[in-house]
C-alpha positions in Angstrom: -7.4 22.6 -32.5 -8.4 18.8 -33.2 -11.7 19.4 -31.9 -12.8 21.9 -34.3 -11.1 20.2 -37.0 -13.4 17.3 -36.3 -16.4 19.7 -35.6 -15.8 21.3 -39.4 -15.0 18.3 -40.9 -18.0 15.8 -39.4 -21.0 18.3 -38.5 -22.0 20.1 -41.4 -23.7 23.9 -40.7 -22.2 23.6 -37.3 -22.8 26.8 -36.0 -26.3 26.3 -36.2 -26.9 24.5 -32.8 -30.8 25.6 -32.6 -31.0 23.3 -35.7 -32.0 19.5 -34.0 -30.3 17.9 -37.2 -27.2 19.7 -36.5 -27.3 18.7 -32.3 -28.1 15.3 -33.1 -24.9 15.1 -35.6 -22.8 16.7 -32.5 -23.9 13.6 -30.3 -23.0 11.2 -32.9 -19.7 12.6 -33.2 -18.7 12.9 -29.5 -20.3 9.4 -29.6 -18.3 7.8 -31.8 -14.9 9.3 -31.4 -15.7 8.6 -27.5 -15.9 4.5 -28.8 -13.1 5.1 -31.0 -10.6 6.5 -28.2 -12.4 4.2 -25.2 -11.7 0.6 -27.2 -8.2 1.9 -27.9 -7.9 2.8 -24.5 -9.5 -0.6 -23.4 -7.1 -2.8 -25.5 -4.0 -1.3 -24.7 -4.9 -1.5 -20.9 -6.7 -5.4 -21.0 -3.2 -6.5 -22.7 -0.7 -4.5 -20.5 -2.6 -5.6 -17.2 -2.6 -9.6 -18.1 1.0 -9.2 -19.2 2.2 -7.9 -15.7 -0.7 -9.6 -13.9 -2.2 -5.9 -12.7 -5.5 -6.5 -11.1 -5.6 -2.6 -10.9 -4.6 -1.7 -14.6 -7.7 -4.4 -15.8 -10.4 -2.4 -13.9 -8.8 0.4 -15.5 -9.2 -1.3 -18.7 -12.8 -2.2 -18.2 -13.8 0.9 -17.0 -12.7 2.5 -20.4 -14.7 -0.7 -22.0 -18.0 0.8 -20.4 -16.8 4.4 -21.3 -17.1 2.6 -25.0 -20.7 1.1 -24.4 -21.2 4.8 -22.5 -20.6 6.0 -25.8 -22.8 4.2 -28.0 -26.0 4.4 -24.7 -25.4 8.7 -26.0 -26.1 7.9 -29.4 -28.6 5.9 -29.0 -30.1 8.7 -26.6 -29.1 11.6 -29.1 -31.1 9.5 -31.7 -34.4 9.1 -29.9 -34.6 12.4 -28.4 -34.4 13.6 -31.7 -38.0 12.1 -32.5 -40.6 14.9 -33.2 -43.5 15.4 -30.8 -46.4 12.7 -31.1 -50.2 12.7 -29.2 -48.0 11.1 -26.3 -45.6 13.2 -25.8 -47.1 16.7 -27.3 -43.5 18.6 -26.2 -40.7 15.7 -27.7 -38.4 13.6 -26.2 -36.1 15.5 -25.2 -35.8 14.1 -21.7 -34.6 10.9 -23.2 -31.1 12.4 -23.5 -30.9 12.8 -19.8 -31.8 8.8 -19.3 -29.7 8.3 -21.5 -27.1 9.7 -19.2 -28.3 8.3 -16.3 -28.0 4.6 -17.9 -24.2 5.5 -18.5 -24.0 6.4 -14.7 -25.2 3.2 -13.2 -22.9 1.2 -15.8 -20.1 3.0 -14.2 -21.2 2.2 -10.8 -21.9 -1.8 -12.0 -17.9 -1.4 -13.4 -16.6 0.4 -10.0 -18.5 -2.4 -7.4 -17.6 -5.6 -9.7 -13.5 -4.1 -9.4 -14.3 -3.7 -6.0 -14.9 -7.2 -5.6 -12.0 -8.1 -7.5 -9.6 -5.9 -5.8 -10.6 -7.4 -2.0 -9.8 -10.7 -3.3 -6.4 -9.6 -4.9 -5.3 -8.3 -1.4 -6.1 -11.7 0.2 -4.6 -13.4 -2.5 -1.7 -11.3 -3.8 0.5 -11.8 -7.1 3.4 -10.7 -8.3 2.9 -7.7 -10.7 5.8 -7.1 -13.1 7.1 -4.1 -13.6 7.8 -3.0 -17.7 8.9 -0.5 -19.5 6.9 -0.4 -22.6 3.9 -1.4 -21.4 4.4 1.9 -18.4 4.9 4.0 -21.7 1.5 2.7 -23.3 -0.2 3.7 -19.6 1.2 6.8 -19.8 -0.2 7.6 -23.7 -3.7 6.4 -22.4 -3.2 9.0 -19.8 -2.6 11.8 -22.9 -5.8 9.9 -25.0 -7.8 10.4 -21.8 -7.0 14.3 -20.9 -7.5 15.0 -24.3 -11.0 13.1 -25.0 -12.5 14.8 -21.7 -11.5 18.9 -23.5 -13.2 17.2 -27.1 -16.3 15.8 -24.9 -16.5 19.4 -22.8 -16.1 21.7 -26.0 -18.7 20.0 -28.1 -21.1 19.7 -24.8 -20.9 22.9 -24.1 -21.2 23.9 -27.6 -24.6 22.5 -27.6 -25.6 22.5 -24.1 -25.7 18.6 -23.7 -25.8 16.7 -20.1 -24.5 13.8 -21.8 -21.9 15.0 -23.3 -21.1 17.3 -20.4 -21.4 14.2 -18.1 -19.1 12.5 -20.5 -16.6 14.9 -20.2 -16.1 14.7 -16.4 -15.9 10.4 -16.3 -13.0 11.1 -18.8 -11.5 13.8 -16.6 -12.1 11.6 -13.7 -10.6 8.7 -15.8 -7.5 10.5 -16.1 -7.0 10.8 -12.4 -7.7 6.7 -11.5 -5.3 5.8 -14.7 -2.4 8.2 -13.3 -3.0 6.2 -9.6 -3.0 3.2 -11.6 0.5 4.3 -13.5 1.7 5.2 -9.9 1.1 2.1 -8.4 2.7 0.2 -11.3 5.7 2.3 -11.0 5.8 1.8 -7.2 5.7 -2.0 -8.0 8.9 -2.2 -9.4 10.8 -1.2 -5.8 8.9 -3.6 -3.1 6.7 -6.6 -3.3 4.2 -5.3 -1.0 1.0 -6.0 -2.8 0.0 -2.2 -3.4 -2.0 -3.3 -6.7 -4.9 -4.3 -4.4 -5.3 -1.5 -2.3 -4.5 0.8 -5.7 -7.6 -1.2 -7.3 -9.8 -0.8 -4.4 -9.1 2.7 -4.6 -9.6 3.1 -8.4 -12.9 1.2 -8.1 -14.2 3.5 -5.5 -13.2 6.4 -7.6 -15.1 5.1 -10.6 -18.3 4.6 -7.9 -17.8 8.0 -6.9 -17.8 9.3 -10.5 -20.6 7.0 -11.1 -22.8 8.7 -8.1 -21.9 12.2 -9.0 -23.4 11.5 -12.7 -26.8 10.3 -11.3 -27.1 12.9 -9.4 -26.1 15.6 -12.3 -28.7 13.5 -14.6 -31.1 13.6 -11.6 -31.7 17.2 -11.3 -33.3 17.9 -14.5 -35.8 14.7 -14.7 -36.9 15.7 -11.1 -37.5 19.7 -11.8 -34.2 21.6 -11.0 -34.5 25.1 -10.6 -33.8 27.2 -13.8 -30.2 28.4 -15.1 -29.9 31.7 -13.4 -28.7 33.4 -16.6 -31.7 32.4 -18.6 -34.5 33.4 -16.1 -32.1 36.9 -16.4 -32.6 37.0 -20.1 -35.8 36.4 -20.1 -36.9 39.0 -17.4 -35.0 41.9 -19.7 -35.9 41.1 -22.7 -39.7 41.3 -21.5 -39.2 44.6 -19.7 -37.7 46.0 -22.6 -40.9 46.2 -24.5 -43.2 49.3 -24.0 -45.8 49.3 -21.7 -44.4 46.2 -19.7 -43.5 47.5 -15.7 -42.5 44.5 -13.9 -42.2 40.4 -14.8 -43.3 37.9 -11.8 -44.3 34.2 -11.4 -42.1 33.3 -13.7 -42.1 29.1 -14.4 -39.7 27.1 -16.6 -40.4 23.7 -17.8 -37.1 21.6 -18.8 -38.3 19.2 -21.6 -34.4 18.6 -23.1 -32.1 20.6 -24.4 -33.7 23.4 -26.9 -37.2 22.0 -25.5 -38.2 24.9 -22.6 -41.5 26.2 -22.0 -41.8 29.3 -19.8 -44.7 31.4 -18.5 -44.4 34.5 -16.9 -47.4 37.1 -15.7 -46.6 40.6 -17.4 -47.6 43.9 -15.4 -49.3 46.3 -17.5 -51.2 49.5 -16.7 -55.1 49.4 -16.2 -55.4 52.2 -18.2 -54.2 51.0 -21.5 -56.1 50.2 -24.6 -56.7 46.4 -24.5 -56.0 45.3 -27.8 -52.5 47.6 -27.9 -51.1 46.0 -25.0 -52.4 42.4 -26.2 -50.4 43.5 -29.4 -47.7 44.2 -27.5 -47.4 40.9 -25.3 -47.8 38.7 -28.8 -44.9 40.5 -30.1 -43.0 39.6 -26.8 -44.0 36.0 -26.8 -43.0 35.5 -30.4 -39.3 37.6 -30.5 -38.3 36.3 -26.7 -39.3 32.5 -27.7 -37.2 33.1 -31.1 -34.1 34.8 -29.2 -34.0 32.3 -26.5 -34.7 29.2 -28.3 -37.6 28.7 -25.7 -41.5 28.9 -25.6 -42.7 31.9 -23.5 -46.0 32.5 -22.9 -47.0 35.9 -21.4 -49.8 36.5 -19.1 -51.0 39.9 -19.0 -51.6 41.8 -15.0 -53.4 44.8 -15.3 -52.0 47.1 -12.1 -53.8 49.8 -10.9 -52.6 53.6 -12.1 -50.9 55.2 -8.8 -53.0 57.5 -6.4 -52.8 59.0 -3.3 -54.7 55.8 -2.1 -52.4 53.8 -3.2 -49.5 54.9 -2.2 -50.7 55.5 1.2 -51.8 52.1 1.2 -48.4 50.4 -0.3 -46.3 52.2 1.8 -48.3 50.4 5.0 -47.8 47.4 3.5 -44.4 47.3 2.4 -43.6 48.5 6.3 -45.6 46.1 7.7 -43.6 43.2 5.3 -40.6 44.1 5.9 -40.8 42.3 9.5 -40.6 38.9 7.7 -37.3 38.5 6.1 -38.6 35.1 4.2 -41.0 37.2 2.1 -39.3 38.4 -1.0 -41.4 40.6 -2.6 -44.8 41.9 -3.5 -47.1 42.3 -6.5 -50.3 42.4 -8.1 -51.4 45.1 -5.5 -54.8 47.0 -6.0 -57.9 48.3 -4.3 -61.1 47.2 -5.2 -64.7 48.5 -4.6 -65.8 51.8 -3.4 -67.0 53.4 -0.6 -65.9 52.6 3.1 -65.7 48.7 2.4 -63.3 48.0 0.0 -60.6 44.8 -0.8 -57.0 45.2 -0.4 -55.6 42.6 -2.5 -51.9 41.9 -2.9 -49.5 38.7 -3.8 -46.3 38.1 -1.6 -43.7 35.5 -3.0 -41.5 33.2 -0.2 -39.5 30.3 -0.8 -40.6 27.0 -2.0 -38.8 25.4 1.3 -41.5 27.8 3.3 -44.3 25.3 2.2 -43.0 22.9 4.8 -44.5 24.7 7.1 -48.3 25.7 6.7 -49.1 26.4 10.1 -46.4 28.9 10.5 -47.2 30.9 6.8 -51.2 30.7 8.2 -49.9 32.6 11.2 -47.8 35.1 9.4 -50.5 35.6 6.9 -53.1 36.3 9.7 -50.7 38.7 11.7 -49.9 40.6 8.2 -53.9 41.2 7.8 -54.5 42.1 11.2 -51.7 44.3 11.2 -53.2 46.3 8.1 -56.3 46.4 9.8 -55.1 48.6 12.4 -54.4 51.2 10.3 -56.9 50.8 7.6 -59.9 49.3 9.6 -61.6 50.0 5.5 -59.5 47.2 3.9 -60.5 43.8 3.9 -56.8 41.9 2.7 -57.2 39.1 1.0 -53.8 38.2 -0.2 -52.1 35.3 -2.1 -49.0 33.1 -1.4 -46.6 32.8 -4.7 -43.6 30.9 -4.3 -40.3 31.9 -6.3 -39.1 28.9 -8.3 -36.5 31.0 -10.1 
């Protein structure tokens, strides 16, 4: 309820996310109502843990201190990945966004190894940690700040479809689990004088390096070429198929330049037959209305296939038997028969797995046993056939 009450109130035309004004305004938002809530939470924490002597309830502090400087690293980020395309960087900077998030990572995993540090010497040289009421109360409200900071961060990343703000969301859900150990352990202190508050603060600051590691590797994925969201290589398959004339979609590629930045190619199988400027009408119309719908840049390349004839068919039919004896090959396309006469190509695309690169003397063999296979039942074909891989 808050959350769109700020959304309304602070992001004007909000529902128009495809708009980059309107993104960029979300990030300042969840940008500067994450400072707002993490310098709160970093005050009321810094003051409670020097007042009962808490070594564990001041790395708690400072960890919401770097939530704060977290915060103002995503608008920075929001801000310069908001910069139209230049002669360096033709497709934006988009990308930016996700270092930005991976800046925010490796300050949490500076905070979690410095408390570490701190925490080791507590338990060598333990103090006396006080146990009181208010200040137990005040953890306790952080806890409530916390929980509700990591829904406004998820609901406004999602909204948008923002790593940062995603990422964001799961410190502070993370956050809310350390401060609750933290409360724990200061409730705990108040019946022995074991010195828990050490052990509690080595714990917390491996919990914030854990958090830390998971967010470099989430921030990772797209800067080194993650595979595509499942759900939009879907979209994209139907909504090309659904257009007249189009038969099958294949060697389909998506580029991740930030968030609304995604370039896709696809080949496009059209009959041989067809009238070349109607189907060329037809995959413009495609490329224009699936970029709009998606928010993405498609570009379509057309594959004539060859009308079906007895020839063909007897000819598939060999070939999809003769496939089906390697359970890493996926699928087949682009098949046709060239030339005339007793001589003639057989030529054909398979697509395996990326991981099946690894091994290029083994896919040599297969290839080699797949040809020599067809040639014992059609001595006429000479295969020559290609090696896609799927990186959907």
């Amino acid at each position: 309820m808050i959350s769109k009450f700020l959304v309304n109130t602070f992001v004007k035309n909000n529902e128009n996310i495809k708009d980059p004004k309107v993104r960029n305004n979300y990030g300042n938002l969840g940008g500067i109502v994450g400072i707002i809530i993490n310098f709160i939470l970093f005050l009321i924490k810094f003051f409670v843990g020097m007042f009962v002597g808490s070594i564990a309830i001041s790395a708690d502090a400072f960890n919401n201190l770097s939530d704060a400087g977290s915060s103002v690293i995503t608008i920075i980020g929001f801000k310069m990945a908001n910069k139209p395309a230049d002669a360096e960087h033709p497709f934006g900077h988009g990308r930016i966004e996700y270092l930005s998030a991976l800046i925010v990572a490796f300050l949490v995993m500076l905070v979690g190894v410095q408390f570490i540090k701190s925490s080791i010497e507590r338990i060598f040289n333990p103090t006396v940690v006080t146990f009181e009421l208010v200040p137990f109360i005040l953890l306790l409200i952080s806890i409530g700040f916390k929980v509700w900071l990591s829904t406004f961060n998820k609901y406004i990343g999602n909204k948008i479809n923002s790593s940062a703000l995603k990422a964001a969301a799961a410190d502070s859900l993370g956050d809310v689990f350390t401060s609750s150990t933290v409360v724990i352990s200061f409730l705990i202190s108040k019946f022995t004088t074991f010195p828990i508050d050490g052990y509690i603060g080595v714990f917390v600051a491996l919990a914030i390096l854990y958090a830390g590691f998971g967010l470099v590797k989430e921030t990772l994925n797209p800067l080194l070429g993650e595979a595509p969201d499942p759900e939009l290589v879907n979209d994209i398959c139907e909504k090309v198929l659904s257009y007249p004339l189009i038969s099958g979609v294949h060697d389909l590629i998506v580029h991740n330049y930030g968030p609304g930045r995604i370039i896709a190619s696809l080949h496009a199988e059209i009959p041989s037959d067809i009238d070349i400027m109607e189907i060329h009408n037809t995959i413009d119309i495609a490329e224009r209305e699936v970029s709009r719908d998606l928010n993405i840049h498609l570009v379509i390349h057309m594959d004539p296939i060859c009308v079906i004839t007895d020839e063909i068919k007897e000819a598939w039919d060999c070939v999809e038997k003769i496939l089906r004896r390697y359970p890493e090959i996926k699928s087949m396309h682009d098949f046709r028969i060239v030339g005339e006469g007793d001589y003639k190509n057989l030529i054909f695309d398979i697509v395996v797995s990326p991981s099946s690169s690894k091994n290029s003397k083994k896919q040599d063999k297969m290839l080699e046993d797949i040809k020599n296979s067809i040639r014992e039942e059609h001595p006429q074909y000479n295969c020559v056939i290609t090696l896609d891989y799927d990186y959907m």
